[in-house]
C-alpha positions as CSV (number, residue, x, y, z in Angstrom):
1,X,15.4,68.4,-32.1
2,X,11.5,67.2,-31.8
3,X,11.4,63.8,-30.3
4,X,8.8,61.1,-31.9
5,X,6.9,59.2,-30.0
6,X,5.2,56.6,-31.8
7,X,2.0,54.4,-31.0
8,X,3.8,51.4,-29.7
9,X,6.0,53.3,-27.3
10,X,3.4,54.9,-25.9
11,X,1.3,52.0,-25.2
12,X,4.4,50.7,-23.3
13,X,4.4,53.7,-21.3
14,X,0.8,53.7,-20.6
15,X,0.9,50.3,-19.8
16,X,3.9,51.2,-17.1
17,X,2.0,53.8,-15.6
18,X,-1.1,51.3,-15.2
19,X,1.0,49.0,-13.5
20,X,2.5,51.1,-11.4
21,X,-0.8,53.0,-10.1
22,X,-1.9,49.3,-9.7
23,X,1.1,48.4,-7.4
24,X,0.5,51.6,-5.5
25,X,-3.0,50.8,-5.1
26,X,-2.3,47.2,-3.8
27,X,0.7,48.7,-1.4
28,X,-1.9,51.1,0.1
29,X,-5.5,49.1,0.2
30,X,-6.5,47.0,3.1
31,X,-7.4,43.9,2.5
32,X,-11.2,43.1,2.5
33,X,-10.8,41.0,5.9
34,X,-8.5,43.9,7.2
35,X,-11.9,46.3,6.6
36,X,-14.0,44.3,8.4
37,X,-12.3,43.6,11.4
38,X,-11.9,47.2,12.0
39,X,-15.8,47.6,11.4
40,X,-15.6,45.1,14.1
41,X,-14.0,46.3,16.4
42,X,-15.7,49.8,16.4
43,X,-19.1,48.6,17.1
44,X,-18.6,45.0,18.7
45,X,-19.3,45.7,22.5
46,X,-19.1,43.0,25.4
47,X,-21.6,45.1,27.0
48,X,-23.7,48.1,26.3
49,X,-25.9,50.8,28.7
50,X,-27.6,53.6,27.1
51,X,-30.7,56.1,27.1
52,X,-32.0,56.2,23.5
53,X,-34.5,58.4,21.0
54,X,-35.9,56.8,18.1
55,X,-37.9,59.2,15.6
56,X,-39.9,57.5,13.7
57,X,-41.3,59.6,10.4
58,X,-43.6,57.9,8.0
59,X,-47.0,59.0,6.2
60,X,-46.4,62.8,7.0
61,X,-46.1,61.7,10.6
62,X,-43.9,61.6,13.2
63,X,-43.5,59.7,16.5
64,X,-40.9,60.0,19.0
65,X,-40.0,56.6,21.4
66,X,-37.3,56.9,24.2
67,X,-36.0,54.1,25.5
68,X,-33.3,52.5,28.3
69,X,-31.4,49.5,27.1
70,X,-29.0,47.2,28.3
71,X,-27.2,44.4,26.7
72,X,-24.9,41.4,26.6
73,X,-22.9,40.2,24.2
74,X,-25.3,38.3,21.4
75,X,-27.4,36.7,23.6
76,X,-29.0,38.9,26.4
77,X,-30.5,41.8,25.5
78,X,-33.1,44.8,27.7
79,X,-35.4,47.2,26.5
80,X,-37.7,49.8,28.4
81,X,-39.7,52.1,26.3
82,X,-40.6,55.3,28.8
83,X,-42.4,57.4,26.5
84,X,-45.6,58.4,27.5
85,X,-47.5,56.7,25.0
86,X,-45.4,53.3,25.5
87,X,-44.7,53.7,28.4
88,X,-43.8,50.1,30.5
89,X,-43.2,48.1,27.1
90,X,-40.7,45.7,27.8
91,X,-38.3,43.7,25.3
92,X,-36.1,40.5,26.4
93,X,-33.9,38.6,24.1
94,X,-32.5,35.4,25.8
95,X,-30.3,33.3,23.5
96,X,-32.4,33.2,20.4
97,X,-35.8,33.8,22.1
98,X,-37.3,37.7,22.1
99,X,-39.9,38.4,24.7
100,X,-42.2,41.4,24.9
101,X,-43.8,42.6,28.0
102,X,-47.4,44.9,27.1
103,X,-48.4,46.8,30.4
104,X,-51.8,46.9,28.6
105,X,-52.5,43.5,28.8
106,X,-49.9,42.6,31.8
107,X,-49.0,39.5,29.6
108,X,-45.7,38.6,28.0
109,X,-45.5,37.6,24.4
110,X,-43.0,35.2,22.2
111,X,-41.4,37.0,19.4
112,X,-40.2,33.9,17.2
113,X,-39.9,33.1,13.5
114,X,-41.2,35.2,10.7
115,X,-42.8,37.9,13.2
116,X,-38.9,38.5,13.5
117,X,-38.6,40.3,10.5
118,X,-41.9,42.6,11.4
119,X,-41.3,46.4,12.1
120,X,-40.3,47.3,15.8
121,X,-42.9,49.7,17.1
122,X,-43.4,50.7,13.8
123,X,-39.7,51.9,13.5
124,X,-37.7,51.0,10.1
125,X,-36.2,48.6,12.0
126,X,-36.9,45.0,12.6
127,X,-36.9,43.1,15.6
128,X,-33.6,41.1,13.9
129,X,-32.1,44.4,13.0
130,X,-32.2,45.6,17.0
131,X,-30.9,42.4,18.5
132,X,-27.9,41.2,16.2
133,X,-24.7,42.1,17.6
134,X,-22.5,39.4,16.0
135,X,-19.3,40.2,13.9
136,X,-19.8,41.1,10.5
137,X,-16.6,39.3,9.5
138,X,-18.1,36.0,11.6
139,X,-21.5,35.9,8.9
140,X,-20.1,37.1,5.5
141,X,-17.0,36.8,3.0
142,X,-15.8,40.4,2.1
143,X,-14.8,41.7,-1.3
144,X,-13.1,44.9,-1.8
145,X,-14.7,46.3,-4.7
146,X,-13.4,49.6,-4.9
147,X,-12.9,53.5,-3.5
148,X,-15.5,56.1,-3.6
149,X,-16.5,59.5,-1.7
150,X,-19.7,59.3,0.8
151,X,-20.9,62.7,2.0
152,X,-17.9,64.0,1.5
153,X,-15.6,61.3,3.0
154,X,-13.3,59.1,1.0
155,X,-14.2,55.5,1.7
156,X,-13.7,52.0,0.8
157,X,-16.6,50.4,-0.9
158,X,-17.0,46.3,0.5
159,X,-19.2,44.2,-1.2
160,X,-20.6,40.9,1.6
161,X,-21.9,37.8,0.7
162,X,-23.3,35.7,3.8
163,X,-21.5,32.2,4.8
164,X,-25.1,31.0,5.8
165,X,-28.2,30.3,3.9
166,X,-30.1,32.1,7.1
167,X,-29.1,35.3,7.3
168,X,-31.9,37.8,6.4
169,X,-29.7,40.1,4.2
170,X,-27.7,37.4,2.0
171,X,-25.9,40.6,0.4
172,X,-24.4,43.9,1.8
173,X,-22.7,46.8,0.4
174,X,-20.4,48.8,2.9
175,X,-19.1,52.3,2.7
176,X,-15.6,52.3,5.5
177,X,-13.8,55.8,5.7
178,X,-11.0,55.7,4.9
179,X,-9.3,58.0,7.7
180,X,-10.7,56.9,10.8
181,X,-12.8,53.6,10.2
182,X,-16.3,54.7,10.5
183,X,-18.9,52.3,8.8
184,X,-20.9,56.0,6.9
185,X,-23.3,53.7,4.9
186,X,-24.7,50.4,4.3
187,X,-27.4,48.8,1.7
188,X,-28.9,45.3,2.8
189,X,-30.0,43.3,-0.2
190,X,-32.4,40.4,-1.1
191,X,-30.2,37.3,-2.5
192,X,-32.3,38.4,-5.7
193,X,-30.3,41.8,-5.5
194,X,-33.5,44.3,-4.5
195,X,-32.1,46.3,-2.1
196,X,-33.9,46.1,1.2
197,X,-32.9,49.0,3.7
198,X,-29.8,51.4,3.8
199,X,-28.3,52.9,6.8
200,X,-26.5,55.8,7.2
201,X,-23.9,57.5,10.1
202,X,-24.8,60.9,11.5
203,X,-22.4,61.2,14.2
204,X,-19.9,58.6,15.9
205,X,-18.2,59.2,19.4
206,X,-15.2,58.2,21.2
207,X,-16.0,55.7,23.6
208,X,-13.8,53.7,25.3
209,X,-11.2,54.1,23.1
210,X,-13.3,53.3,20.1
211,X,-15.3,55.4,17.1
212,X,-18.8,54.0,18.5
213,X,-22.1,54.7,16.7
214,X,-24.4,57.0,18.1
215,X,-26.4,58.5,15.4
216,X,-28.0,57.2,12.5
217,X,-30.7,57.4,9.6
218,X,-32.0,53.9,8.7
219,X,-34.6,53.5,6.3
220,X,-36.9,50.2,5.1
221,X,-37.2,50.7,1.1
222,X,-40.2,48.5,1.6
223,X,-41.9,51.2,3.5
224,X,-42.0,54.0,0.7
225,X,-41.3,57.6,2.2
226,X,-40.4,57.1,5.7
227,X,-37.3,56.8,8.0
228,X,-36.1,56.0,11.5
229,X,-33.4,58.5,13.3
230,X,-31.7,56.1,16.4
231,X,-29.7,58.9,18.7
232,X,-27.8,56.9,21.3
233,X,-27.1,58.8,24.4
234,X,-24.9,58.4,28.0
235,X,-23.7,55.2,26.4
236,X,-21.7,52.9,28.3
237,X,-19.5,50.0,26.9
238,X,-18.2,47.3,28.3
239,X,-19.1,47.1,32.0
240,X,-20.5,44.9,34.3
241,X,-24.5,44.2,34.3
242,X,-26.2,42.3,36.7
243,X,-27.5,38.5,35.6
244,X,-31.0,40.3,37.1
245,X,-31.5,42.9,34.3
246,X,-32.0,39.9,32.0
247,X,-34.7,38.0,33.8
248,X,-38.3,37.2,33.3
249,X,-38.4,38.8,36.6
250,X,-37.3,41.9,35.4
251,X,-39.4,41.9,32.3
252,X,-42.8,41.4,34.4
253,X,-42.2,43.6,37.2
């Protein structure tokens, strides 16, 4: 005997099965603060030491800075470019003050104000970008928004709004894989929506205990056709650094 199914029965059913991927989908989600504190957690760092490459391509060119750094929670900050062609350019943050030391000119510069948001030796990056090491969760209200794939990983997609009228990137979209974590992608936008710059993970590595950062592809959508590759290496986290690292002393020397 054929069994009839009619229209309202089956809208019951589909309706049941809705629900039920629904209360799956809740049951297995993370919330949105859940997310970001394991965003956090990866790539918040007491202290940092490293050796670093940043290659810079942009108008068919290309331009390769290496660099030491140390730095200190989000207020102390020390960068040494030893390329040739930079070589003895020194950066200091202190608090909310960036200094720049030019061995051409043997004088030391305040970075303040607008000239914060300027390119960093002509990187992708601003000067804001490479001194912010605040939590994520501490400057903006997450949403989850949804699931997606990213390169091939299955992530959760967060959408950011900032708590404060001052934060240059008043919106952020976040790509968080699902398995281990990783932050594979984020978009920075304008509080007009334009989206500003995008940053993408090449490679992470196990530091400490933790999935850190050590790769990645950031690009200014402001500067048509170009991109800055940031490789990380010999990175140490959360060790001791001398108060002397971070002095004017150190900068002019």
């Amino acid at each position: 005997m054929k069994m009839k199914v009619t229209a309202s029965a089956a809208g019951v059913w589909l309706a049941t099965a809705l629900l039920s991927l629904g209360q799956v989908y809740a049951q297995t989600a993370p919330s949105a603060e859940e997310l970001l504190r394991r965003v956090d957690e990866n790539e918040i760092f007491a202290t940092i030491q490293y050796e670093g490459d940043m290659i810079i391509e942009y108008q068919n060119r290309r331009y390769v800075k290496t660099m030491r750094a140390w730095a200190r929670g989000n207020t102390d900050s020390f960068i040494e470019f030893v390329n040739p062609e930079d070589y003895g350019t020194k950066y200091l943050k202190k608090g909310a003050r960036l200094y720049v030391y030019s061995p051409d000119t043997e004088e030391v510069m305040l970075i303040s104000g607008h000239m914060l948001k300027e390119s960093m030796m002509g990187s992708d990056l601003s000067y804001e970008d490479t001194i912010e090491n605040e939590k994520l969760s501490a400057r903006y209200t997450p949403v989850l928004s949804g699931s997606g794939v990213f390169n091939g990983r299955d992530a959760w997609i967060l959408d950011l709004t900032a708590k404060k009228k001052t934060e240059s990137y008043p919106k952020q979209k976040l790509w968080i894989d699902k398995e281990n974590s990783d932050l594979l992608h984020y978009e920075m936008y304008a509080l007009s929506g334009a989206k500003l710059k995008e940053f993408t993970l090449i490679r992470a590595q196990i530091i400490e205990g933790r999935r850190f950062p050590v790769e990645y592809e950031m690009r200014d959508l402001l500067r048509k056709g170009g991109k800055t590759t940031f490789i990380m290496k010999n990175a140490v986290l959360d060790r001791p650094i001398p108060d002397s690292v971070f002095s004017q002393r150190n900068l002019e020397r």
